[in-house]
N, C-alpha and C positions, 0 to 999 in steps of 0.2 A: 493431448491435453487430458488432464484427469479430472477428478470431480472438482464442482465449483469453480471450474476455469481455471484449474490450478496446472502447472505444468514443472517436470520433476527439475531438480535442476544438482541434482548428485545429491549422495551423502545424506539421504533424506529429506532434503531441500525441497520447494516450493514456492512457483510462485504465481502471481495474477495480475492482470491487467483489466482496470475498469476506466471507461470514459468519463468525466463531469462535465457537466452544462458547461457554458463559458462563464468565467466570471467567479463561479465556486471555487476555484483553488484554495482561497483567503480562509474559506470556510472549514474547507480539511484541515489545512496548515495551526488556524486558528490564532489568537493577537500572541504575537511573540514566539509562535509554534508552540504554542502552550499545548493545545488538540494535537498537534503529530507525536509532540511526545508523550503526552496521556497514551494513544495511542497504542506508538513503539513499545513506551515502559510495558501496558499489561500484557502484551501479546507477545514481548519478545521478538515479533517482527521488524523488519526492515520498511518504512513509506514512503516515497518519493512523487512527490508530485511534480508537473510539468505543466506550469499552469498554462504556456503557450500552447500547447497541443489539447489538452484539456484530460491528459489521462493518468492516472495514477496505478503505481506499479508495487506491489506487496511480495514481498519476499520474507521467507523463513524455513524452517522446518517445520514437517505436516504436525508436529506436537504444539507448533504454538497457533 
Protein backbone atom coordinates (compact mmCIF):
# COMPACT_ATOMS: atom_id res chain seq x y z
CA UNK A 1 0.00 0.00 0.00
CA UNK A 2 1.32 3.40 -0.68
CA UNK A 3 0.85 6.65 0.93
CA UNK A 4 -2.54 7.69 2.16
CA UNK A 5 -3.80 4.17 1.93
CA UNK A 6 -3.50 4.37 -1.56
CA UNK A 7 -2.74 1.02 -3.40
CA UNK A 8 -1.31 1.20 -7.24
CA UNK A 9 -3.61 -0.35 -9.46
CA UNK A 10 -1.44 -0.02 -12.95
CA UNK A 11 -1.17 2.70 -15.33
CA UNK A 12 -0.80 5.13 -12.55
CA UNK A 13 -3.79 4.17 -10.88
CA UNK A 14 -4.82 4.45 -7.34
CA UNK A 15 -6.80 3.56 -4.99
CA UNK A 16 -8.45 3.58 -1.23
CA UNK A 17 -10.64 2.25 1.05
CA UNK A 18 -12.23 3.99 4.06
CA UNK A 19 -14.86 2.76 6.44
CA UNK A 20 -18.18 5.12 7.40
CA UNK A 21 -20.08 4.90 10.50
CA UNK A 22 -23.39 3.02 9.75
CA UNK A 23 -25.91 4.97 8.49
CA UNK A 24 -23.62 7.65 6.67
CA UNK A 25 -23.74 6.27 3.23
CA UNK A 26 -26.76 8.82 2.38
CA UNK A 27 -24.25 11.53 3.52
CA UNK A 28 -21.35 10.71 1.05
CA UNK A 29 -23.84 9.83 -1.73
CA UNK A 30 -25.80 13.04 -0.93
CA UNK A 31 -29.96 13.82 -2.12
CA UNK A 32 -29.83 12.58 -5.68
CA UNK A 33 -25.97 11.76 -5.50
CA UNK A 34 -25.64 15.32 -5.92
CA UNK A 35 -22.15 14.98 -3.30
CA UNK A 36 -20.65 11.82 -5.15
CA UNK A 37 -20.76 13.61 -8.20
CA UNK A 38 -19.48 17.16 -6.83
CA UNK A 39 -17.21 14.83 -5.84
CA UNK A 40 -16.30 12.58 -8.87
CA UNK A 41 -16.71 15.88 -11.20
CA UNK A 42 -13.52 17.72 -9.17
CA UNK A 43 -11.24 15.06 -8.60
CA UNK A 44 -11.82 13.10 -11.50
CA UNK A 45 -11.92 10.02 -9.41
CA UNK A 46 -13.95 7.20 -9.28
CA UNK A 47 -16.60 6.75 -5.52
CA UNK A 48 -18.47 3.91 -4.74
CA UNK A 49 -19.92 3.51 -1.71
CA UNK A 50 -21.33 0.23 -0.04
CA UNK A 51 -23.66 1.38 2.22
CA UNK A 52 -24.29 -2.29 3.70
CA UNK A 53 -20.80 -2.87 4.61
CA UNK A 54 -20.23 0.74 5.44
CA UNK A 55 -17.06 1.23 3.25
CA UNK A 56 -16.25 3.41 0.54
CA UNK A 57 -13.74 2.81 -2.26
CA UNK A 58 -11.87 5.71 -4.28
CA UNK A 59 -10.22 5.09 -7.27
CA UNK A 60 -8.10 7.12 -9.98
CA UNK A 61 -5.03 8.25 -11.00
CA UNK A 62 -2.26 9.52 -8.37
CA UNK A 63 -2.85 13.09 -10.33
CA UNK A 64 -6.28 13.37 -9.40
Amino acid sequence: MGPGGRKPTGEGGASCEIEIEEGQGGAVIGRGGETIRRIEGESNARVQVDKGSGKVAISGTQDE
